[in-house]
N, C-alpha and C positions, 0 to 999 in steps of 0.2 A: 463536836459542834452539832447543832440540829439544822438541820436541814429538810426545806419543804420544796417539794417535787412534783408541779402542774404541769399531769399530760403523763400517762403510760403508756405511751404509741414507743416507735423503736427508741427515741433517742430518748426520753423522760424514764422510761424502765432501766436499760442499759446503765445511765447515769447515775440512778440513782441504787441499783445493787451494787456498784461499783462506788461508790460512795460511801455506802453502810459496809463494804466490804475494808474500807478502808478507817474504820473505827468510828465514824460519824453517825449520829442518830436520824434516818430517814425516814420522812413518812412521803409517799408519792399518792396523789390525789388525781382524782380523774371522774368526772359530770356518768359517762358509761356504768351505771352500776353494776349489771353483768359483768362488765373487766373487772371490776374492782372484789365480786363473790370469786369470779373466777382465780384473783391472781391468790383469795385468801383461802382459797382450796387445793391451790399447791399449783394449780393451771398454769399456764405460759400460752398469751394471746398471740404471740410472733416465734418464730422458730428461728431462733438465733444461737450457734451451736454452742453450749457452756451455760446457758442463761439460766436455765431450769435450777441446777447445781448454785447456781452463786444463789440465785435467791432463794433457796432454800434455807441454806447454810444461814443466814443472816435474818432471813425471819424467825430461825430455831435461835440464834443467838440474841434477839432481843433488836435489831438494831435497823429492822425495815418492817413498814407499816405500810398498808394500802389502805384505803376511806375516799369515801364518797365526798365527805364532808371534811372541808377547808380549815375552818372557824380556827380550833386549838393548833393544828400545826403550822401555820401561819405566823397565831401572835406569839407563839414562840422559837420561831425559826430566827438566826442568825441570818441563816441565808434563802431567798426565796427562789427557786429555778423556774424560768416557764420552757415546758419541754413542749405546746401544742405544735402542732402541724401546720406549714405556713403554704397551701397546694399553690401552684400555679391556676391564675382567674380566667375562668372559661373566657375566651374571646381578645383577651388583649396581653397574656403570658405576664402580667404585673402579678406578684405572689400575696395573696391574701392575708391578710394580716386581723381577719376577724374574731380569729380565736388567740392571737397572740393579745389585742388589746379589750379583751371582754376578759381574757386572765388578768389583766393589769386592772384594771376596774373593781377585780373582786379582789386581789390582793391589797388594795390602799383601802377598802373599807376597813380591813381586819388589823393590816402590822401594828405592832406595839412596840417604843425602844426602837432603836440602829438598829434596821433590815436593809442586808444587801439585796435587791432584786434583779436576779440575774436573765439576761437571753438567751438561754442554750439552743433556742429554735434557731433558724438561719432566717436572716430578715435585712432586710436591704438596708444602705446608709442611711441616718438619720430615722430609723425609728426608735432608738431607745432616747431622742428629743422629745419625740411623739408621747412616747410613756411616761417621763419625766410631765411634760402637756396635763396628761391624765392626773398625777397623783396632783397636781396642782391645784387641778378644778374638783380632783373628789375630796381630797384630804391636804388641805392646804399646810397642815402642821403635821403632816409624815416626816419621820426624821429617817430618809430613804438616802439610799447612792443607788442607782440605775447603772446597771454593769454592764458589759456586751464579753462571752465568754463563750465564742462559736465550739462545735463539735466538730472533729474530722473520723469519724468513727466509718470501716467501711464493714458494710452486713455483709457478717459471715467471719469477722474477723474482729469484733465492736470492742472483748471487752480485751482481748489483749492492745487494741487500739487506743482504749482506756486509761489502761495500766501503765503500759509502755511508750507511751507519745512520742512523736519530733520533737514535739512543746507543746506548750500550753500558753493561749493567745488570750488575753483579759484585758479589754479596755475600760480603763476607768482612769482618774486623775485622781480620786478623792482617795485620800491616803487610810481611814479607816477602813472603807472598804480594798483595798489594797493587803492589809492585814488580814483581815476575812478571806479574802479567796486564797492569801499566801499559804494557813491555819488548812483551810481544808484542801489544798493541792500540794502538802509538806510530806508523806509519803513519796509525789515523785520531786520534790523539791530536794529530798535525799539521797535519790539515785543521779541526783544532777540531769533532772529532766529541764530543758531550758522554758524558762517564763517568762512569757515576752510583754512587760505592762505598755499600753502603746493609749491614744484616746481613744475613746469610743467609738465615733464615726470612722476609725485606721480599722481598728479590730474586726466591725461589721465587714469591710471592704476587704479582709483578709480572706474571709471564708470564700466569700463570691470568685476574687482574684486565683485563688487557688484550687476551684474547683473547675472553673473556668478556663484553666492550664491544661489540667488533667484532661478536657474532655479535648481541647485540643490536639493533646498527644496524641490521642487514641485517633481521631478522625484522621489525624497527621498520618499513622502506619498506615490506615486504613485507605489513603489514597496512594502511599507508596504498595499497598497490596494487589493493587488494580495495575500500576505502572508495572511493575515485577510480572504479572500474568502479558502485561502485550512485549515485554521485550524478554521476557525468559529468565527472569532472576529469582532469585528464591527471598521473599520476606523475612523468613525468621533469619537466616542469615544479615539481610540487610537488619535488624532489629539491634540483631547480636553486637553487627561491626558498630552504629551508632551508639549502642547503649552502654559498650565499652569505654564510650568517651568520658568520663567525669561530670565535666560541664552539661549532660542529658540524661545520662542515668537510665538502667533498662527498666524501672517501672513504668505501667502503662503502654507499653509496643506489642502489643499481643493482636493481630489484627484478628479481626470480626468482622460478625453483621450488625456493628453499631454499639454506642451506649446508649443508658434504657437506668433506669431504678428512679430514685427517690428523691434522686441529690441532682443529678447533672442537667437532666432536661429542665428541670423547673429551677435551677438554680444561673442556669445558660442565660435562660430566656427573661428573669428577672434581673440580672448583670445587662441583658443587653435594651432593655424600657429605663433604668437607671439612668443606663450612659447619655440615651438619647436624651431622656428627659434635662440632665445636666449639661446639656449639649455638647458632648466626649463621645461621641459613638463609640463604641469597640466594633470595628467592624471585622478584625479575626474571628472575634466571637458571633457574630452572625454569620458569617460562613460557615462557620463552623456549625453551628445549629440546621441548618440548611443543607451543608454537605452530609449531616448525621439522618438526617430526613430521608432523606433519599436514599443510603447505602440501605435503607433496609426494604425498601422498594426494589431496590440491585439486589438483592439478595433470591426473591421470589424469582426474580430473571432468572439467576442463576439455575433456581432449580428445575426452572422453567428449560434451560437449556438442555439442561443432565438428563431431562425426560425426553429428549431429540423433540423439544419447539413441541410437545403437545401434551397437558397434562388432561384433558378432557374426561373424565371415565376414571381414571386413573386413580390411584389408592398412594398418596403419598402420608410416609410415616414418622413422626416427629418427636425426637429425641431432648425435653431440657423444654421448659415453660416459662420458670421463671428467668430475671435480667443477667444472674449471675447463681452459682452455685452455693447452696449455703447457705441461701435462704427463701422465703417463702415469698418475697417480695415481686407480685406482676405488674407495679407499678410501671410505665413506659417500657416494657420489656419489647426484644425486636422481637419476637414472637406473636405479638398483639398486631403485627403490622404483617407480619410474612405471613402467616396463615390464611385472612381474610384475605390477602395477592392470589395466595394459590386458589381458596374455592374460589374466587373471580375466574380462574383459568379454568372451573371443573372438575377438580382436584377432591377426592374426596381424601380427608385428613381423620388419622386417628394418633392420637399423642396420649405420652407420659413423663409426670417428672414427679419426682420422689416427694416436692413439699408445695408444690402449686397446685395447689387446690382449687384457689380461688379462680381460677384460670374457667372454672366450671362454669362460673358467670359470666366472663369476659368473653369469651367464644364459642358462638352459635355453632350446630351444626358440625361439632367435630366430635369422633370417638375414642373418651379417654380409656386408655385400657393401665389394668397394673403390671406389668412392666415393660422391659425394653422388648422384650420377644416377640411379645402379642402386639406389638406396635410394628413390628418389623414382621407377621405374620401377614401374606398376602401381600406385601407393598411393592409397589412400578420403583417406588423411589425411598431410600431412607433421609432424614436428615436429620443432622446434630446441630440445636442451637444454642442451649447450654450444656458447659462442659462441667456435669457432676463427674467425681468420680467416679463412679460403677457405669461408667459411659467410657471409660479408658482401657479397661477389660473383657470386652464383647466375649463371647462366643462366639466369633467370626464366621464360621464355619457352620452354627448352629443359624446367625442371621441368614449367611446364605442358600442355607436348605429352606428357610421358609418362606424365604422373600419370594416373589413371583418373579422379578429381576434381580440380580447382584447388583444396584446402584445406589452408592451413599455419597451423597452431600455432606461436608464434613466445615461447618460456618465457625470451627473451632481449630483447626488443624491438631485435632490431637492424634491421630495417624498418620504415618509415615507413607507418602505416595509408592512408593518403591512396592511395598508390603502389601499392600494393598493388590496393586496391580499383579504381584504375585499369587492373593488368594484366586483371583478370580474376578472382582469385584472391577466394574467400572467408577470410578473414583474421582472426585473434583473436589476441592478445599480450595485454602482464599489465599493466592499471592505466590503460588509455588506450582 
């Protein structure tokens, strides 16, 4: 089938190499000419592990296109995807949807023939009415079905997430298009991946619902981490015994300094403008956005403690930039929020992390060095905030000869307290 793909950002690229990898002819479009020279020079504008590889493969084989320009893959796509970015709106957390229906505007001038126009963006209930609105007033005689076909892709793991689903969530009623999305989701429709057709406004509510769980979970350990520290219990234990239980499941129990990336905060926070607007509050989920706010304020405490109450002067050194490992992504990462806690405290910071880059503009005033050493060179205090691997392997022995203090904050627990306190090392992590 041909398929046209508005938006090369994580979820429009990802989708659409994974697409053409699966025998369908993609062309993915994107306004950025730069991304679009870049992705046809072989370049990869996001660092997402594999990605490089798939789209190679598949522009060598004839079966992925990138272009600026719309016009012909449009009027001949079967299916239309819009993969734009839908940010959370400065000031009131409702999610922008400026680029989702300015793609819908420029798709109904071009379709030709039955076009499925799909949402793969995440966009709240009742906007693909909204788009449906659109094609009405631009192209009254579009012969369209308006789909809603959320992604659950997580960065760092997208295209085996791709490949490999729970399922795959498509609302629509109109049974042509129902064909259409069967047609290009029939590779895992034969591994017996489950396809769940629901209506459109169920599906939109699917993604919200379910990410909005997830970030609960996390907040969840994350306050049983805190109760474990005042009464003496050990978290990942507690993790272990509940996540043993079937009916919880041990994904998501990993405590932290918070969630942070692309998906949870702005996907919380427009879950929780929805409800209210509908008058359904979720209010687990405003707690939970609230209680996430804070833990990473608690966090600066912490190392604010580990420094004995005075970071003033002090050289603290910071391990892991972006939100999570694996990728480049400093969207809402807790880091963005701990570092500018500590220089409040006088803290002078110097950090590294193997693919946040961009972190160079996000934060004033700090010294990025390359690698873990020279971060842990001179420092009062170390701290771990994402857990890459090559963070799991220290040179322990080599941190603690250069350090000024043996002191690691570990917002990850990936050491063992025992161990630790054995090298030498004064040592605090989260919950244990």
């Amino acid at each position: 089938m041909r398929v046209a793909m508005i938006g090369t950002g994580y979820v429009g690229l990802v989708s659409g190499a994974c697409f053409a990898d699966f025998g369908h002819t993609v062309t993915c479009i994107d306004k950025d000419a730069s991304k679009i020279e870049q992705l046809k020079a072989g370049g990869i504008p996001i660092y997402e592990p594999g990605l490089d590889l798939l789209v190679a493969s598949n522009v060598k084989a004839g079966r992925l296109f990138f272009d600026t320009d719309s016009r012909e893959a449009i009027r001949q796509a079967d299916a239309v995807f819009i993969g734009v970015g839908t940010p959370s709106r400065r000031g009131d957390g409702y999610a922008d949807l400026s680029y989702v229906y300015a793609a819908a505007e420029e798709i109904a001038t071009l379709v030709e023939g039955f076009t499925v126009v799909v949402t793969k963006s995440t966009v709240p209930v009742g906007t693909g009415d909204e788009i449906e609105k659109i094609f009405k007033r631009v192209r009254p005689d579009a012969d369209v079905a308006v789909v809603s076909n959320p992604e659950f892709l997580r960065e760092g793991a997208a295209i085996e997430d791709f490949k490999r689903p729970d399922r795959v969530v498509v609302g629509t009623e109109d049974e042509r298009a129902q064909e259409i999305m069967r047609e290009l989701y029939r590779p895992l429709y034969l591994n017996e991946t489950p396809i769940l057709f629901t209506s459109r406004r169920t599906s939109e509510l699917i993604k919200y619902a379910a990410n909005a769980f997830l970030a609960l979970k996390i907040t969840y350990i994350n306050e049983m981490a805190d109760l474990c520290e005042a009464v003496g219990a050990d978290v990942q234990q507690v993790a272990r015994g509940i996540g043993l239980d079937g009916r919880i499941g041990g994904k998501f129990l990993n405590a932290g300094p918070g969630y942070g990336g692309s998906c949870f905060p702005k996907d919380t926070l427009a879950l929780v403008r929805t409800a209210r607007d509908a008058g359904a509050p979720v209010e687990l989920v405003e707690t939970t956005v609230k209680v996430n706010d804070e833990r990473k304020r608690a966090m600066a405490r912490k190392v604010l403690k580990a420094a004995d109450g005075d970071l003033d002067g002090k050289t603290v050194g910071v391990l892991g930039l972006t939100f999570k490992p694996n990728t480049d992504d400093m969207r809402d990462a807790p880091s963005l929020a701990i570092i500018p806690a500590l220089q409040d405290k006088g803290a002078k910071v110097q950090a590294f992390d193997p693919e946040g880059h961009e972190a160079t503009k996000l934060l004033a005033g700090v010294d990025f060095k390359d690698d873990p050493y020279a971060v842990a060179e001179g420092a009062d205090v170390l701290v771990i905030i994402t857990e890459w691997d090559q963070f799991r392997a220290l040179d322990l022995d080599r941190i603690k000869l250069v350090m000024k203090k043996p002191v690691l904050v570990d917002l990850r627990n990936i050491y063992k307290p025992a161990d630790m306190r054995a090298r030498g090392f004064a040592y605090s992590s989260i919950g244990r």
